[in-house]
C-alpha positions in Angstrom: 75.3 81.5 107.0 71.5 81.2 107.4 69.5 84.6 106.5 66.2 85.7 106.0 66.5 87.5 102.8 63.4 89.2 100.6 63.3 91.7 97.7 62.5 95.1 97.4 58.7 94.1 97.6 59.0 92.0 101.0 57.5 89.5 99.0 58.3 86.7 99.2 60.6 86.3 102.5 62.5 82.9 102.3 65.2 81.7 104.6 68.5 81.4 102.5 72.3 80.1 103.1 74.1 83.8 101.8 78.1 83.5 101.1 79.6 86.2 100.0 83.6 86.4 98.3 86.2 88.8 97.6 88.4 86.9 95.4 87.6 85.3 91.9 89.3 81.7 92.2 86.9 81.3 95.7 84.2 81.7 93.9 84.4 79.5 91.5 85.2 76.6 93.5 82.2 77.3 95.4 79.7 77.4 92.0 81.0 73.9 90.9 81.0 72.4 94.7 77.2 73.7 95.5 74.2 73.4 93.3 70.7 75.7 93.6 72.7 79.0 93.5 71.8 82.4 92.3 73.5 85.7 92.7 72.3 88.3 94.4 73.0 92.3 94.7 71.6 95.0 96.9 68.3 93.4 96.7 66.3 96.1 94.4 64.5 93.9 92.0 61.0 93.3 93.5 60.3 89.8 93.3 61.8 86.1 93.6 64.7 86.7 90.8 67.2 86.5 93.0 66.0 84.2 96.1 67.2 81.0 96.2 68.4 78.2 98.6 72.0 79.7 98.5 72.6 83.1 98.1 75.8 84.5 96.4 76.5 88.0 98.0 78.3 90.3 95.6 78.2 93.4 97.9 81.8 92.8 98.4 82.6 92.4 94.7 82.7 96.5 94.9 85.7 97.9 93.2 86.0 100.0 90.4 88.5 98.7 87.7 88.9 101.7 85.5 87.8 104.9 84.2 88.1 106.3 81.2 87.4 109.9 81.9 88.5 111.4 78.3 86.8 108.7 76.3 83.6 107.7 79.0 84.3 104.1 79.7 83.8 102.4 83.2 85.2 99.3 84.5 83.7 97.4 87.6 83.4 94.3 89.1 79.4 93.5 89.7 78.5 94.3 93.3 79.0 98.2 92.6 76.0 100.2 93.3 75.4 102.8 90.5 75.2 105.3 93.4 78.5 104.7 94.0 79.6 104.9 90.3 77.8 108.1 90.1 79.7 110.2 93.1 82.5 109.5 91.0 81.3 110.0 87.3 78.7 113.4 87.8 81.7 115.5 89.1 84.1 114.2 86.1 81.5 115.3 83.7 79.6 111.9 83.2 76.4 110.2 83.5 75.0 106.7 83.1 73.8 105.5 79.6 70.7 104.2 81.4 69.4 104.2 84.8 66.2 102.8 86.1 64.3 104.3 88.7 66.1 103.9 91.8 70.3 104.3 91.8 70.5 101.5 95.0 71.3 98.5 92.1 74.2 97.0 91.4 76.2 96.8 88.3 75.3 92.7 87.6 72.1 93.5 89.0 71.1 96.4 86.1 72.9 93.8 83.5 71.0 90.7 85.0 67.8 92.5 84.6 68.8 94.4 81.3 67.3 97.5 83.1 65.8 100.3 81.6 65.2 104.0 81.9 63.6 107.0 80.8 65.2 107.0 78.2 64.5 103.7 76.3 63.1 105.2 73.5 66.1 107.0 72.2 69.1 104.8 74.0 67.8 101.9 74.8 68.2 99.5 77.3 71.5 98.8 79.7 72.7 96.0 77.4 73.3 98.7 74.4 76.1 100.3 76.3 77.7 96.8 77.4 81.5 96.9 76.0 82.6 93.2 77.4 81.7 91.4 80.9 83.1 88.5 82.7 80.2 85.6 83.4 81.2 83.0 86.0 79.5 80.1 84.7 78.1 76.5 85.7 81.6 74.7 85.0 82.9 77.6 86.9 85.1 78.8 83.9 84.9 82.5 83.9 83.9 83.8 79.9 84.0 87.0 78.7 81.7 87.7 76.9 80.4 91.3 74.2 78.0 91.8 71.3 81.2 90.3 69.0 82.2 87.6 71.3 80.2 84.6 72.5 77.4 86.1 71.7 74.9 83.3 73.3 75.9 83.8 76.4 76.4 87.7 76.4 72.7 88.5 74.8 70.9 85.7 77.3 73.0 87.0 80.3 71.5 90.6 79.5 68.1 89.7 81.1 69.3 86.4 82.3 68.2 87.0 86.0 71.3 85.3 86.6 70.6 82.2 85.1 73.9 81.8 83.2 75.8 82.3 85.8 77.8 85.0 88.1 78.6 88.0 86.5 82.0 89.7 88.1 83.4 92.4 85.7 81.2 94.8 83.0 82.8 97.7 81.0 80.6 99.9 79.3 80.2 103.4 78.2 78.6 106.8 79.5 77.1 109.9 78.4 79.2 113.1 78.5 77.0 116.2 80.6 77.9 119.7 81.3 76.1 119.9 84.5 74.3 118.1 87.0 71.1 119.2 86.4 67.8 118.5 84.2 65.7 120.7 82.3 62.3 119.6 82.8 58.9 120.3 81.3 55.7 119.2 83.3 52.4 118.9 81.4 48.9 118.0 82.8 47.1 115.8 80.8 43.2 115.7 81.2 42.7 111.8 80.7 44.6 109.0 78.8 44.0 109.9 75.6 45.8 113.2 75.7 48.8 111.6 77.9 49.1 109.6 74.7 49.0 112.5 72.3 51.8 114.2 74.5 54.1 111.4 74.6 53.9 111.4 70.6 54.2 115.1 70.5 57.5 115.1 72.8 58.9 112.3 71.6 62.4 114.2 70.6 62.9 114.6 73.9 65.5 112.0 75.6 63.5 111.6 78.8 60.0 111.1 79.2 57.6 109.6 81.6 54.4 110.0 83.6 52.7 109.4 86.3 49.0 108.5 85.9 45.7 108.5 88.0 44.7 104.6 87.7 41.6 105.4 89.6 39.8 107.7 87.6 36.9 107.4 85.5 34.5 109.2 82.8 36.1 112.6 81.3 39.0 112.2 83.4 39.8 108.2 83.0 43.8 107.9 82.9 44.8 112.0 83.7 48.3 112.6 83.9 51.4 114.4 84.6 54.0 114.1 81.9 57.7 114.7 82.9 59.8 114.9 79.9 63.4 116.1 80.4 67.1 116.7 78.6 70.5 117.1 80.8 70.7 120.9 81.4 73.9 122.8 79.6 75.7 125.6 81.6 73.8 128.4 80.2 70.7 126.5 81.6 71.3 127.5 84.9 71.2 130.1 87.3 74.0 132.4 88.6 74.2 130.3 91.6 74.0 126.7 90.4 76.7 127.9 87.4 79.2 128.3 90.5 79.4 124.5 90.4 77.8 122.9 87.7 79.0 119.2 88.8 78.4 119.1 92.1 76.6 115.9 93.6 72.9 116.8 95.1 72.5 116.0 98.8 72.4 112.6 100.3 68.5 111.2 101.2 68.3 111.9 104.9 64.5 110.9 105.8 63.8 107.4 106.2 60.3 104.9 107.1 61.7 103.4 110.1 59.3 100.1 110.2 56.7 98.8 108.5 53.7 100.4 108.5 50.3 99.6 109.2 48.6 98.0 106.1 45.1 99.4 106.6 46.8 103.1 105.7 47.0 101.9 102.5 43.0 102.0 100.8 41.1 102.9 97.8 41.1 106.9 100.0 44.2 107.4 100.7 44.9 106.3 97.1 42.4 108.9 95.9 43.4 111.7 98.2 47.0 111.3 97.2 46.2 111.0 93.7 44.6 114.5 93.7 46.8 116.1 95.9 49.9 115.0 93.5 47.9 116.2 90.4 46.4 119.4 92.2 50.4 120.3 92.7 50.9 121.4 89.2 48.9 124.3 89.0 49.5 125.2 85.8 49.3 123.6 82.4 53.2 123.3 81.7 55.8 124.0 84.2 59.7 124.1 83.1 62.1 124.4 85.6 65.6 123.3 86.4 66.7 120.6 88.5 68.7 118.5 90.2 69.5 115.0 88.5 67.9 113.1 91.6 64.6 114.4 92.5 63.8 113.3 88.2 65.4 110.4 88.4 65.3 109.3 91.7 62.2 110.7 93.4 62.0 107.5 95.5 65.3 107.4 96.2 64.7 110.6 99.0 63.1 108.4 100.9 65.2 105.1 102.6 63.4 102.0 103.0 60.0 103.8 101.4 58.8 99.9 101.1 58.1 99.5 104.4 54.9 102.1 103.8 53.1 98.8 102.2 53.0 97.0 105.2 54.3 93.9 106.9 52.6 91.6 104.5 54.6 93.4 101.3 53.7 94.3 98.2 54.4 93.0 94.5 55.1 95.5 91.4 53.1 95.0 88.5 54.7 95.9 85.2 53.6 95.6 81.5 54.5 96.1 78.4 52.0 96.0 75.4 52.6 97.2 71.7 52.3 100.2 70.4 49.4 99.9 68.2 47.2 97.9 71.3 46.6 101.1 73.6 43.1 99.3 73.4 45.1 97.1 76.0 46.3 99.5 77.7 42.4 101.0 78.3 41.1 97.7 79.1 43.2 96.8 81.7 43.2 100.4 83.4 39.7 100.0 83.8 39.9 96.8 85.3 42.0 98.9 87.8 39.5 101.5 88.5 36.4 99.0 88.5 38.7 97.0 90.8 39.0 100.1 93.2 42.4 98.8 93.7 44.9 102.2 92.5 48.6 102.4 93.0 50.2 105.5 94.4 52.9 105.0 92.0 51.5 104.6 88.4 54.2 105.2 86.1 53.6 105.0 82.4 56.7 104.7 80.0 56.9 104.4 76.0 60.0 102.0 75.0 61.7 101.6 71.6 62.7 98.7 69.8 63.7 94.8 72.1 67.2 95.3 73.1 68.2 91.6 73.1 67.4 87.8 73.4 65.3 88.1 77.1 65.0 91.9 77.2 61.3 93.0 78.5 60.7 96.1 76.7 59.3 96.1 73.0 58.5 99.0 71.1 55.3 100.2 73.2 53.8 101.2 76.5 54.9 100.1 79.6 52.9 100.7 82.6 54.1 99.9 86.3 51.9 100.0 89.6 52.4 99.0 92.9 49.8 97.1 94.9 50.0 95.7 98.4 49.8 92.2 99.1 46.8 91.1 100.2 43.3 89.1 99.8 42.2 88.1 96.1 45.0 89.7 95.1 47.1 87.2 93.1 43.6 86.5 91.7 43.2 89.9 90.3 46.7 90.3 89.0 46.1 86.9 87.0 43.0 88.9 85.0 45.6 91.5 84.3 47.9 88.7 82.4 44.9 87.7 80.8 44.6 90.6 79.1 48.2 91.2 78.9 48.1 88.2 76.6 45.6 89.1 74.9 46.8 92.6 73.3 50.9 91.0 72.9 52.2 92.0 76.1 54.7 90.6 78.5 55.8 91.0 81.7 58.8 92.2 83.8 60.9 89.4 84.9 62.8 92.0 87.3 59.7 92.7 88.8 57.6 89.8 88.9 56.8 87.5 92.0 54.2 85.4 91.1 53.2 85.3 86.7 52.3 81.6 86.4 54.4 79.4 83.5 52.2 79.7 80.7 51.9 83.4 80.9 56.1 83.1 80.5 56.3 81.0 78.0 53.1 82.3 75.8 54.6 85.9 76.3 58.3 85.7 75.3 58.6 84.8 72.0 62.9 83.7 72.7 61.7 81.7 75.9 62.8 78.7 73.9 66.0 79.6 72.6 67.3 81.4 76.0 66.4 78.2 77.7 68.6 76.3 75.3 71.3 78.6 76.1 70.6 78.8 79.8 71.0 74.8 79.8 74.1 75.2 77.8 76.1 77.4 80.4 74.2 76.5 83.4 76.0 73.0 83.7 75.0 70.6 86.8 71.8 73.2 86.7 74.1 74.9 89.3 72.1 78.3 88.9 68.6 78.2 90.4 66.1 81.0 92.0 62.9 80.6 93.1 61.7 82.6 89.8 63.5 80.0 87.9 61.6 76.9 89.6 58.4 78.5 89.3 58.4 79.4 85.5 60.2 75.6 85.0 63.5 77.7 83.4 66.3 75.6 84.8 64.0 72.4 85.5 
């Protein structure tokens, strides 16, 4: 069936054959009859990783396998959403080992992208928790693969952006929580240097992140809110919320119901929203209590918030750079704020050790914006690589839509060897996204 199909960016919008299956043995026949495929999930990751000239649905690959509530081990075939996983986990007592920022992914699709969280600098990325997964791959033989068992494919699938083939089943493990609630501490940070200095000093804590003012300048160049945060015990809570410590917060009822103009979105509405949302904390340091959503999932409130960039889209931006070049981190923030260009969501992370063959986070800073498409801006975003370069970095595969080749292969230090194995699995070059074309991986 013919589909227009695009990303959580709305960039690009292609027109793509989408199948979808329920059983196993249908699938396979169709990955060794059909070349130029790449799986898809719910559509979360921002770019071109999963657009291709026929889309494999796994929305209907949705069942949970098992659940191992005394030991925390979960079973599921790919298309399962993590919001789904968590209506059934939170209540039992469990949480995910890692969860990146919005909970509208599916299982293959946090695997696929080796997603990360919060939490990066203590548990690492998704791939860490992985206990064994099935991989569909280009001979359509069904592997499965672990960190003890064909190891090739299971450390390039974790990633991968699909390029080894369709993942169906993942078991890994989950953290044990009392309740379903954070304990949060909010600090203001006057400028980028101090955001820095706070991250260091709370470094014990299990969560942290913050948002960041990309348009500022002098004294107040890079001011920030740090969230840092640890899963609330029982004795954290009030009388009221100790009546049910597990239960699930509400469901996101508001919603953008169409695209919105683009010309809302301007270096003043940027500006004004940037001081409003760091005018909001009052005080110095604010700790509260609350639910796991609104600090994991602030976007998540809001349905189809991408339609506030516009009908032209927008592309996500993230960086990672090491942990000794915050010089790198300056220079291209200023670039930003010369630029005039801000992001209403600047999101500034600090991630442990590489996770695995393909995985995007080093130990470092990673900084994510948002910026609407629109005129000179691919232009200005290929300055930013060059200075990505420069200072070591890399960028997101998950969330890229447009890095050029070189910037790939100068960047990723395994580009080589993950290629090797991606030819290896990928047999009849079967498995094929627009991504994939574009940085010559499966050519």
């Amino acid at each position: 069936m013919q589909k227009r199909l695009a990303n959580w960016g709305n960039y690009p919008t292609i027109t793509s054959e989408e199948n979808a299956f329920t059983q196993e043995q249908q699938l396979r026949e169709f990955v060794v009859s059909n070349r130029q495929l790449i799986a898809r999930g719910n559509g979360r990751c921002y770019g071109d990783a999963s657009l291709g000239k026929h889309s494999i649905s796994m929305l209907k690959y949705d069942k949970i396998l098992s659940f191992d509530e005394q030991n925390g081990f979960l079973e599921t075939q790919a298309g399962v959403t993590l919001d789904q996983i968590l209506d059934i986990i939170v209540p039992k007592g469990w949480f995910l080992p890692v969860t990146p920022g919005t909970k509208f992914i599916t299982v293959g699709g946090a695997v696929a992208s080796d997603v990360h969280g919060k939490n990066h600098h203590v548990d690492g990325a998704f791939s860490g928790h992985i206990t064994e997964m099935d991989v569909i791959t280009g001979d359509g033989e069904t592997v499965t693969c672990s960190q003890e068992r064909h190891t090739d494919l299971f450390w390039a699938t974790c990633g991968g952006m699909g390029l080894t083939g369709v993942i169906t089943r993942v078991k890994f493990d989950l953290k044990k929580i009392e309740t379903a609630y954070i304990k949060q501490k909010q600090l203001k940070a006057r400028n980028l240097e101090e955001v820095i200095r706070l991250f260091d000093e709370y470094k014990h804590y299990t969560y942290s992140m913050a948002w960041i003012d990309c348009l500022q300048k002098g004294d107040s160049f890079g001011r920030s809110i740090l969230i840092v945060g640890e899963h609330a015990t029982k004795a954290d809570l009030n009388p009221k919320q100790q009546e049910a410590p597990l239960k699930l917060p509400a469901k996101p009822r508001l919603t953008v119901p169409f695209n919105l103009p683009s010309f809302i979105l301007n270096t003043f509405t940027v500006k004004a929203f940037n001081w409003l949302y760091y005018g909001k904390n009052f005080k110095k340091e604010i700790n509260n209590v609350v639910p796991y959503e609104p600090f994991f999932y602030p976007l998540d409130a809001i349905l189809h918030w991408n339609r506030g960039y516009g009908k032209a889209g927008f592309v996500q931006y993230q960086f990672v750079l090491p942990l000794e070049q915050k010089a790198g981190l300056v220079a291209i923030l200023q670039r930003i704020s010369e630029k005039g260009w801000g992001s209403f969501l600047a999101v500034l992370k600090v991630f442990g050790h590489q996770d695995s063959l393909i995985s995007f986070p080093m130990e470092g800073y990673t900084l994510a914006l948002d910026f609407p498409v629109r005129k000179g801006l691919f232009e200005f975003l290929d300055e930013l690589d060059e200075i990505v370069l420069q200072y070591g970095g890399r960028l997101y595969l998950s969330k890229d839509a447009r890095m050029k080749q070189d910037v790939f292969w100068k960047s990723y230090p395994n580009a080589n060897r993950f290629a090797d194995i991606v030819k290896t699995y990928n047999s009849g070059k079967r498995f094929e996204s627009l991504q994939s074309e574009r940085l010559l991986l499966t050519k």
